[in-house]
Rosetta silent file (secondary structure, phi, psi, omega in degrees, C-alpha in Angstrom):
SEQUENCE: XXXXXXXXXXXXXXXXXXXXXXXXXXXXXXXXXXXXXXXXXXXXXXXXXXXXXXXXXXXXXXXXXXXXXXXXXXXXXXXXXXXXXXXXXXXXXXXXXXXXXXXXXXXXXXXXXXXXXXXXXXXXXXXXXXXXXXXXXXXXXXXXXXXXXXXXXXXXXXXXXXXXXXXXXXXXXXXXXXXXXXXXXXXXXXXXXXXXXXXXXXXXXXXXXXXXXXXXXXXXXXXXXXXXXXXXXXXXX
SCORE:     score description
SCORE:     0.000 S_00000001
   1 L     0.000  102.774  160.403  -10.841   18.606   18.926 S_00000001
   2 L   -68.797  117.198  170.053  -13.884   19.302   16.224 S_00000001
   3 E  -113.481 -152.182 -175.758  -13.036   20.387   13.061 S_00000001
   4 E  -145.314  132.249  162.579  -14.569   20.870    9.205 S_00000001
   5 E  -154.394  131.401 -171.057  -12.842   19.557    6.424 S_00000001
   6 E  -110.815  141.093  168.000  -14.588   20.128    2.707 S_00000001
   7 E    51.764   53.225  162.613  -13.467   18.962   -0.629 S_00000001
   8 E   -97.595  132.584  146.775  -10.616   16.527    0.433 S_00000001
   9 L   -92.704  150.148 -152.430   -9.288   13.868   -1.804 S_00000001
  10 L  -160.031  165.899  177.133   -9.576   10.620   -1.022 S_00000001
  11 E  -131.866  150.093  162.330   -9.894    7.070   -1.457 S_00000001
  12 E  -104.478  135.214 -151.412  -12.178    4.537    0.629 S_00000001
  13 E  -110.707  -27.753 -178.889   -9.985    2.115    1.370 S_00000001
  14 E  -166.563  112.730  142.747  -12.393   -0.282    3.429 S_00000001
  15 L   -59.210  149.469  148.846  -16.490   -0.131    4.185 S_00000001
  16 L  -160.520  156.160 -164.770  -18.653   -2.215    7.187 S_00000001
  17 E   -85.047  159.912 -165.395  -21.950   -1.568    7.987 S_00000001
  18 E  -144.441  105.932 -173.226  -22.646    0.323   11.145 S_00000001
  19 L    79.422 -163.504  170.368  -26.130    0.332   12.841 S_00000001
  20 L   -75.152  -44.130 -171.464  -28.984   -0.377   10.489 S_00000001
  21 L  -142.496   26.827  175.168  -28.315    1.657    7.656 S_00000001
  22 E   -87.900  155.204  143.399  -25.087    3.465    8.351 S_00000001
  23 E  -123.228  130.922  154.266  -21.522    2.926    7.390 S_00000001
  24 E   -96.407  135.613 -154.454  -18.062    3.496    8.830 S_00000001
  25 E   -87.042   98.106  133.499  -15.822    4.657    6.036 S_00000001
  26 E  -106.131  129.153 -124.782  -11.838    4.116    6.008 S_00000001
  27 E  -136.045  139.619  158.978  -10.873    6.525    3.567 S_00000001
  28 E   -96.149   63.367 -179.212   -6.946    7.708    2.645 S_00000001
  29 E   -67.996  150.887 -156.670   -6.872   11.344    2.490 S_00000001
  30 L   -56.895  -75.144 -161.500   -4.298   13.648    0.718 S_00000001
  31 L  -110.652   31.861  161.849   -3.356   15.635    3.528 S_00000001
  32 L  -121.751  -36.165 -159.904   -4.874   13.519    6.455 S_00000001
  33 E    83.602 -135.587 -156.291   -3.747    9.973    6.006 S_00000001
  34 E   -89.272  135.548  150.932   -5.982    7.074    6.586 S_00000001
  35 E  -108.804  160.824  155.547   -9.137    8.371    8.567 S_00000001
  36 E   -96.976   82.565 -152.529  -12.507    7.092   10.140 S_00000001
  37 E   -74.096  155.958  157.167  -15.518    8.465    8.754 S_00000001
  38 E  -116.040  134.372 -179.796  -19.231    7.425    9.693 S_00000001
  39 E  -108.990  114.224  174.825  -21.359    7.873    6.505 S_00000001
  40 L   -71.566  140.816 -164.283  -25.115    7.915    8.059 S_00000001
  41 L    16.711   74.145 -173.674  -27.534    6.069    6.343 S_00000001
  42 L   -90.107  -42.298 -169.493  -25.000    5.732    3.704 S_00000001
  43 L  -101.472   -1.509  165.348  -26.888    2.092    2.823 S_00000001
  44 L   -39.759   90.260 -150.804  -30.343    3.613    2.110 S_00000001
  45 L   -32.568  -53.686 -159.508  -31.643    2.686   -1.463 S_00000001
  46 L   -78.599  -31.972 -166.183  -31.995    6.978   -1.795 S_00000001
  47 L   -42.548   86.816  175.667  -28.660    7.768   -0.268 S_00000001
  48 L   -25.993  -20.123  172.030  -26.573   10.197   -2.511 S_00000001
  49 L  -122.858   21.769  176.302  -23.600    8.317   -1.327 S_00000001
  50 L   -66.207  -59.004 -163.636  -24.802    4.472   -1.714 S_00000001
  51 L   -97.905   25.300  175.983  -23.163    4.343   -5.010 S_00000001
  52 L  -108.768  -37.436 -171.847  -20.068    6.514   -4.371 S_00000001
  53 L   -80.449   83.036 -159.768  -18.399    5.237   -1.744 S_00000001
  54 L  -135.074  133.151  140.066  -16.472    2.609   -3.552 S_00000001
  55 L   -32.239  143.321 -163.629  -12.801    1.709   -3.834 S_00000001
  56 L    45.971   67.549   88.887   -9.979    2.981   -6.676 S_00000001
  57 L   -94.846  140.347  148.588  -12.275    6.201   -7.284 S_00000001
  58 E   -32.850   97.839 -137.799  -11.244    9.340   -6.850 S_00000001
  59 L  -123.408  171.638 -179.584  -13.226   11.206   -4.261 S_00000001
  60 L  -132.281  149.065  172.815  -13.651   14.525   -3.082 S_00000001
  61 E  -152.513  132.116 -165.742  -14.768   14.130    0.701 S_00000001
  62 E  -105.875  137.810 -147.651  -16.273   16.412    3.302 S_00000001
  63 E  -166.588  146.857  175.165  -16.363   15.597    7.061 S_00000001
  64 E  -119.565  168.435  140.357  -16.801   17.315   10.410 S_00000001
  65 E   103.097 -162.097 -161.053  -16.248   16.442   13.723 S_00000001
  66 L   -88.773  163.591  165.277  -13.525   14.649   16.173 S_00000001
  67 L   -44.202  -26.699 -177.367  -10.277   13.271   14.775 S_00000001
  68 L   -81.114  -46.685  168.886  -11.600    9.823   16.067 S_00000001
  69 L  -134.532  122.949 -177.294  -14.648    8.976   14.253 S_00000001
  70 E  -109.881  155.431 -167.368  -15.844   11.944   11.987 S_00000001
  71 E   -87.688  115.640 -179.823  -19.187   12.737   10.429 S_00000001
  72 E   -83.499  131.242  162.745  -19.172   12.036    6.484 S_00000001
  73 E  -103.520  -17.413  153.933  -21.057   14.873    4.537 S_00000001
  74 E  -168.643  169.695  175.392  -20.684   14.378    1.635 S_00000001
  75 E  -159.708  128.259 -160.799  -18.783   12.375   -1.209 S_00000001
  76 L  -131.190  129.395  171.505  -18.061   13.311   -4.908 S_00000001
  77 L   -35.558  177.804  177.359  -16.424   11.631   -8.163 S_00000001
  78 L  -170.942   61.566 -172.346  -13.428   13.481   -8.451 S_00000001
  79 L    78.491  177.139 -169.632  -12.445   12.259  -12.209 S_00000001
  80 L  -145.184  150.111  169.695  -12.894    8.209  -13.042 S_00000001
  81 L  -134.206  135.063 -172.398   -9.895    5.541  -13.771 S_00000001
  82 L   -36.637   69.830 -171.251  -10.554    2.657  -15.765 S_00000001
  83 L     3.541  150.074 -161.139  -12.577   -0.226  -13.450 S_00000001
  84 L  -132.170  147.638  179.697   -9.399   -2.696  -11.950 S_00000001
  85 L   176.982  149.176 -170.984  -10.602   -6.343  -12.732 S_00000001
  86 L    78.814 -126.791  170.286   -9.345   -9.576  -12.566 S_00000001
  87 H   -77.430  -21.768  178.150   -5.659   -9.817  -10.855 S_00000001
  88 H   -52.598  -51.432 -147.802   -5.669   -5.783  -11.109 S_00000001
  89 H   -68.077  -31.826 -150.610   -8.783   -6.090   -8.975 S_00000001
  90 H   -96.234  -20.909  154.790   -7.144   -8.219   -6.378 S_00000001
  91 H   -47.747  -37.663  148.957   -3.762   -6.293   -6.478 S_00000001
  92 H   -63.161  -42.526  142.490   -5.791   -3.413   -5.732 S_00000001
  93 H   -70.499  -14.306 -177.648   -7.046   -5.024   -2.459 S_00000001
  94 H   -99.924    2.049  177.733   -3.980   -6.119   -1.571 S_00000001
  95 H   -97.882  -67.746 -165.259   -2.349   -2.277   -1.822 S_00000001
  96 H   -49.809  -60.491 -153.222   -5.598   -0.933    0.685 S_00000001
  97 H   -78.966  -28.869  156.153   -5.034   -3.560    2.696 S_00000001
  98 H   -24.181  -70.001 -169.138   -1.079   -2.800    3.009 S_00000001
  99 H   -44.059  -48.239 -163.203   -2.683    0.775    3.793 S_00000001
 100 H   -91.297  -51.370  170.604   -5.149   -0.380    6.898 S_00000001
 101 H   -36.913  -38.992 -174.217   -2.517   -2.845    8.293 S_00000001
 102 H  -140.358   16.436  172.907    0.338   -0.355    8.342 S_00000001
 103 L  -110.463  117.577  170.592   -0.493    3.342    8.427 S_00000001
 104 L   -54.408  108.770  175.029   -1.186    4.805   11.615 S_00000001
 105 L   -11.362  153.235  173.732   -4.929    6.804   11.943 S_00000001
 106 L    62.044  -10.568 -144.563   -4.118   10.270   11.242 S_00000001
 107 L  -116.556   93.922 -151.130   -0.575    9.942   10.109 S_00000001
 108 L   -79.457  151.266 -145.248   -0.502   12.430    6.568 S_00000001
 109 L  -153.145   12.956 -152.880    1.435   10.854    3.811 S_00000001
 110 H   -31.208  -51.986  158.388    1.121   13.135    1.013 S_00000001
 111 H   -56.484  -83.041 -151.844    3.509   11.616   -1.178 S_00000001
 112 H   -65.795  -18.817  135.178    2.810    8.074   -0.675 S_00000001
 113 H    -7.782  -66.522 -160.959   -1.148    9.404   -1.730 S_00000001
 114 H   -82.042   -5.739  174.183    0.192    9.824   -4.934 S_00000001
 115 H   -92.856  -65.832 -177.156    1.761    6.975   -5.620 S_00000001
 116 H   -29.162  -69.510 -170.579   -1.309    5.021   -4.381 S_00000001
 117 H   -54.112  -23.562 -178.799   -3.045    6.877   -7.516 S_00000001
 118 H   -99.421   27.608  134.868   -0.299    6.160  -10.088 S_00000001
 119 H   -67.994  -61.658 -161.974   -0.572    2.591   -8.690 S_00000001
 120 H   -80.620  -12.172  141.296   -4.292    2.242   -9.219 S_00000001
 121 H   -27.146  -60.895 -146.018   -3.480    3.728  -12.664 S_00000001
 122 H  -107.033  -58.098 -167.454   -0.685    1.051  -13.865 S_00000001
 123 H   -35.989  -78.384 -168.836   -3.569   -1.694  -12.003 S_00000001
 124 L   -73.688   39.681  117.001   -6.154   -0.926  -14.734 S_00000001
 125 L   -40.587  -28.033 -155.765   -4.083   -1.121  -17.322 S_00000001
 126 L    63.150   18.659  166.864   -3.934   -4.602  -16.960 S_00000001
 127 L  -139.487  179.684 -166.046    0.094   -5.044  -16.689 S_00000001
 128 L    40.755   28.707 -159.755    2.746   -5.114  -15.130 S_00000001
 129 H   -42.418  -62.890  173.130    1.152   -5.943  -11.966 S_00000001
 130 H   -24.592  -92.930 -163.655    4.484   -7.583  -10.120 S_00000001
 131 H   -41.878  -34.813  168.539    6.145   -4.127  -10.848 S_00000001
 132 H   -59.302  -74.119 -135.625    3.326   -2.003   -9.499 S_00000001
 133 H   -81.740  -19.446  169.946    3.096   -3.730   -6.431 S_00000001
 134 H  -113.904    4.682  163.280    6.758   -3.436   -5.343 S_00000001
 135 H   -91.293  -36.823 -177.198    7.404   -0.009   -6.250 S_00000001
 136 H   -79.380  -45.805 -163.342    4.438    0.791   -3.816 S_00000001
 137 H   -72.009  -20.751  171.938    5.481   -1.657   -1.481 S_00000001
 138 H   -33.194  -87.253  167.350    9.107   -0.019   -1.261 S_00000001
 139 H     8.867  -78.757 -155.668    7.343    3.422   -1.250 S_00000001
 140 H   -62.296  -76.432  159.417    5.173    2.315    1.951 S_00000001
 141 H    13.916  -77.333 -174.459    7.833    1.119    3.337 S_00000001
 142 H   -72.047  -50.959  175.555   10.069    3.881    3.359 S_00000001
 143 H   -16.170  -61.906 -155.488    7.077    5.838    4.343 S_00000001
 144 L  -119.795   50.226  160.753    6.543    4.527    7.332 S_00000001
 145 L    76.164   33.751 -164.627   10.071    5.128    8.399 S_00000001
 146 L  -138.514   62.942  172.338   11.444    1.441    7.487 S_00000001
 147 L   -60.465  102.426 -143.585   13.138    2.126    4.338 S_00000001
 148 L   -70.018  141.731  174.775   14.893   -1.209    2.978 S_00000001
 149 L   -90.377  118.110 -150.200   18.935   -0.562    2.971 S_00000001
 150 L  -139.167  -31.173 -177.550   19.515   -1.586   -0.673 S_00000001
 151 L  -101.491   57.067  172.415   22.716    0.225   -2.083 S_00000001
 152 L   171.732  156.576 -179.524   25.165   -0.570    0.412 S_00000001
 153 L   -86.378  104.858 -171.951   26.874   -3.629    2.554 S_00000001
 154 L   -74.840   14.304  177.587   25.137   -2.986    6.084 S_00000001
 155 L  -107.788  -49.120 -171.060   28.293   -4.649    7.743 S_00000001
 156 L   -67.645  -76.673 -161.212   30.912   -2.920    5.808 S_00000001
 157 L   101.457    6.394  179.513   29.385   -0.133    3.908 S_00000001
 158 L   -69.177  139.554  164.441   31.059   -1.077    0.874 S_00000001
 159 L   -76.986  129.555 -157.912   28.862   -0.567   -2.240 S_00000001
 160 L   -38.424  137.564 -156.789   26.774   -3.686   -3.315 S_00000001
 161 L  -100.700  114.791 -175.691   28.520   -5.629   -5.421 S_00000001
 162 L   -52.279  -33.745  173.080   26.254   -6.343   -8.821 S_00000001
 163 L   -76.813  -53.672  157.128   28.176  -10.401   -8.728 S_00000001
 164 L   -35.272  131.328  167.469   27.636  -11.167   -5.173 S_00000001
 165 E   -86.181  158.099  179.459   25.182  -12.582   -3.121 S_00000001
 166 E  -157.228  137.634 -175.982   23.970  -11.331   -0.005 S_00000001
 167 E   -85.002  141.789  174.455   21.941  -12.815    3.256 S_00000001
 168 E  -126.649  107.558  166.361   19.185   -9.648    3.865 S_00000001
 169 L   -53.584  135.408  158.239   19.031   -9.214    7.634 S_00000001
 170 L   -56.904  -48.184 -166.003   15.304   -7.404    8.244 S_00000001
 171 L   -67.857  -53.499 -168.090   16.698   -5.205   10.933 S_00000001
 172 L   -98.752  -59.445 -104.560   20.064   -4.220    9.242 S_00000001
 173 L    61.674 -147.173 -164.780   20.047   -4.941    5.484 S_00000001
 174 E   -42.014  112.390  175.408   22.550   -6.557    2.736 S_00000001
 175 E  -129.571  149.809 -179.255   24.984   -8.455    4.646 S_00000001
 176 E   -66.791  142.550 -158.374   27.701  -10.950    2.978 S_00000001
 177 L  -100.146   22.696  164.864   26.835  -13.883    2.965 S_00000001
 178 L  -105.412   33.289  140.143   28.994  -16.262    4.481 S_00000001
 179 L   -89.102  -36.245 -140.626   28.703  -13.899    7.546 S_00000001
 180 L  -117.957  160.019  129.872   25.216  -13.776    8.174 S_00000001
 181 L   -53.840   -9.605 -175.776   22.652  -16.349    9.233 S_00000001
 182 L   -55.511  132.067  154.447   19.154  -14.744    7.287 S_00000001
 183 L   -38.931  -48.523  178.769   17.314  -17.591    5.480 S_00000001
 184 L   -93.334  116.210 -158.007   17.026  -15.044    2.790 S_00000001
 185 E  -126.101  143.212 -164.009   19.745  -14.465    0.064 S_00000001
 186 E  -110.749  163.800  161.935   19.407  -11.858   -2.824 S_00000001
 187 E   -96.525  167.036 -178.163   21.831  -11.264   -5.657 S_00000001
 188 H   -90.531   -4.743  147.773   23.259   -7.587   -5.431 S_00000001
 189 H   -53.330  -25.179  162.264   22.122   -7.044   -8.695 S_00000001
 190 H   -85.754  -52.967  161.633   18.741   -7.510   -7.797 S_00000001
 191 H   -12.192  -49.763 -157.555   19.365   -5.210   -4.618 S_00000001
 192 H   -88.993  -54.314 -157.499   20.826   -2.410   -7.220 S_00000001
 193 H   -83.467  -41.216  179.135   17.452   -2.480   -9.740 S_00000001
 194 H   -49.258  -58.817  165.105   15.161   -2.474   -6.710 S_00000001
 195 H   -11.474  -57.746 -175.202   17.043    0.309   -5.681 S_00000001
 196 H   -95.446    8.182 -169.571   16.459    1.962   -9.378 S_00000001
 197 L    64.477   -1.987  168.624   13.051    0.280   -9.495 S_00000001
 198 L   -54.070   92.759 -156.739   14.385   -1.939  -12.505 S_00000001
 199 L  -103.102  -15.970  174.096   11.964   -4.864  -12.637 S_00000001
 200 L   -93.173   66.138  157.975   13.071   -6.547  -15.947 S_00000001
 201 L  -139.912  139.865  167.698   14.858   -9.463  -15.088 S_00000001
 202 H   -45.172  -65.752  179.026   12.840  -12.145  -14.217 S_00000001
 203 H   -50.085  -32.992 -169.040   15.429  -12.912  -11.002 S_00000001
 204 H   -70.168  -56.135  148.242   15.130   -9.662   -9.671 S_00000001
 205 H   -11.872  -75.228 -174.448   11.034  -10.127   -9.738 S_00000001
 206 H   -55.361  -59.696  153.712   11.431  -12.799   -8.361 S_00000001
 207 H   -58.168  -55.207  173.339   13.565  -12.160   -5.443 S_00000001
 208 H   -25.534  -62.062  165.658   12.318   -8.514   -5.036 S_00000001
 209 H   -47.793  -53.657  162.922    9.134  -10.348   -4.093 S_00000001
 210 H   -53.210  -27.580  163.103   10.576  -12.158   -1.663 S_00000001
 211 H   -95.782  -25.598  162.735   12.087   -9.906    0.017 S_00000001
 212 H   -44.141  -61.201 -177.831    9.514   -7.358    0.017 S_00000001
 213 H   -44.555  -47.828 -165.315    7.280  -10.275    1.838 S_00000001
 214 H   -59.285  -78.486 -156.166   10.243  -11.149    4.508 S_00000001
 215 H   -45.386  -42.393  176.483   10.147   -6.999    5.020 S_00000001
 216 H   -70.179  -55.171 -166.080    6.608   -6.439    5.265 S_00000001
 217 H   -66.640  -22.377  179.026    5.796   -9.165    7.413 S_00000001
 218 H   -47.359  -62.482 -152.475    8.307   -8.125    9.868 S_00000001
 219 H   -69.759  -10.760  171.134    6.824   -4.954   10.158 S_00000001
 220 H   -95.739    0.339  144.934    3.474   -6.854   10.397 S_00000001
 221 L    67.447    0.418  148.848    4.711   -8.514   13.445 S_00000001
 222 L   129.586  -13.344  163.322    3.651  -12.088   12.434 S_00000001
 223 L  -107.683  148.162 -165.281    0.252  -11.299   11.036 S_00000001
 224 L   -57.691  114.556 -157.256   -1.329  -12.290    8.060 S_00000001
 225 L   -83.807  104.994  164.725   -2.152  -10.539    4.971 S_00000001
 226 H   -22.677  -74.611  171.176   -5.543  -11.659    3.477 S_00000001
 227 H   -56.714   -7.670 -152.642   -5.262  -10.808    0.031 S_00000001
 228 H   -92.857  -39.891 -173.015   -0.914  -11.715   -0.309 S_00000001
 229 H   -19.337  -78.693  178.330   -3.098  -15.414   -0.139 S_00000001
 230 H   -57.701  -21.830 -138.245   -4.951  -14.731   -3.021 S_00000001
 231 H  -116.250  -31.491  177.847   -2.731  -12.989   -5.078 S_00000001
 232 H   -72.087  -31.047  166.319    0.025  -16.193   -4.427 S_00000001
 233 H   -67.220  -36.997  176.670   -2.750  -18.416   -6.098 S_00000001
 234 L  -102.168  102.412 -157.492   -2.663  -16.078   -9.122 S_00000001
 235 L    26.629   75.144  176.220    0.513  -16.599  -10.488 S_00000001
 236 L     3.224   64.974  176.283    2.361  -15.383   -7.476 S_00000001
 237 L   -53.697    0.000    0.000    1.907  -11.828   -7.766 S_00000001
């Protein structure tokens, strides 16, 4: 089915060249989710959209054509956020790739949009990176219907105990942990500030990541996140 769609916001989330002087575009739209644009001769030195279509800006983007690969028609600044550099920059590749890895084509997200922007926000700041990156990865998470069980005993149903430890099952969540077999064990205090998004204790950082990774990769089915590479060389974001 061919449509028209003018003046969406968006992000480009990943370029490759297409043809000689083409691109295909995947872009995160408000009220589409991630789509696949082709922007035609997009790499031309004269091309009105050579120097637009760039990652973390705000876009306004117009398109035609089937849901599977759509016609780009244009692309516009849509406000500016403060260039991401350094570990921001790479923290910023590693939330698009999160994006292309685990959002289905098509699949609208509106919310989790908006958090991408107050992500890419908190990036160029130049802090708090750790804390960005696992409030989005919750977010996504939940998003894409595999919302971590975080407030609660998933054997019992007893509420986590802030003193306690707990083995965190992928499938089921918190379980105690001289029951369970998981490799991975959390305290339930760090369970309860992930919960609240509470990032200042060092352990809870520190676990949070880890369990965000064990969670993600499940859902990534055993493959490998470029950027989580990089980002473990720079102080194990």
């Amino acid at each position: 089915m061919k449509r028209r769609i003018d003046q969406e916001p968006g992000y480009v989330l990943h370029t490759y060249p297409y043809m000689e002087t083409s691109l295909i575009v995947e872009a995160f739209a408000r009220r589409f989710g991630r789509v696949a644009l082709l922007a035609r001769g997009a790499r031309r030195p004269r091309s009105a959209m050579r120097g637009v279509l760039l990652s973390f800006h705000p876009l306004r983007l117009s398109w035609s054509g089937s849901a599977e690969l759509s016609n780009l028609r244009a692309a516009e600044w849509s406000g500016a956020l403060p260039p991401l550099a350094g570990q921001g920059l790479m923290c910023g590749f590693y939330l698009n790739e999160l994006l292309l890895r685990l959002l289905p084509r098509e699949d609208p997200h509106e919310a989790l949009f908006d958090a991408y922007g107050v992500s890419l926000e908190l990036l160029s700041t130049g802090k708090s990176f750790s804390e960005t990156l696992r409030r989005f990865e919750k977010r996504l998470l939940a998003e894409v219907g595999y919302a971590p069980l975080l407030e609660r005993d998933a054997a019992s149903g007893a509420p986590i105990d802030p003193s306690r430890r707990y083995a965190y099952e992928p499938d089921r969540g918190p379980m105690p942990l001289n029951n369970s077999s998981s490799e991975l064990s959390v305290s339930g205090q760090t369970l309860l500030d992930v919960a609240a998004d509470d990032y200042a204790r060092p352990q809870t950082r520190d676990e949070a990541r880890a369990l965000m990774r064990m969670l993600i990769g499940r859902r990534l089915h055993g493959q490998a996140l470029h950027t989580r590479s990089v980002l473990m060389e720079l102080n194990d974001l």
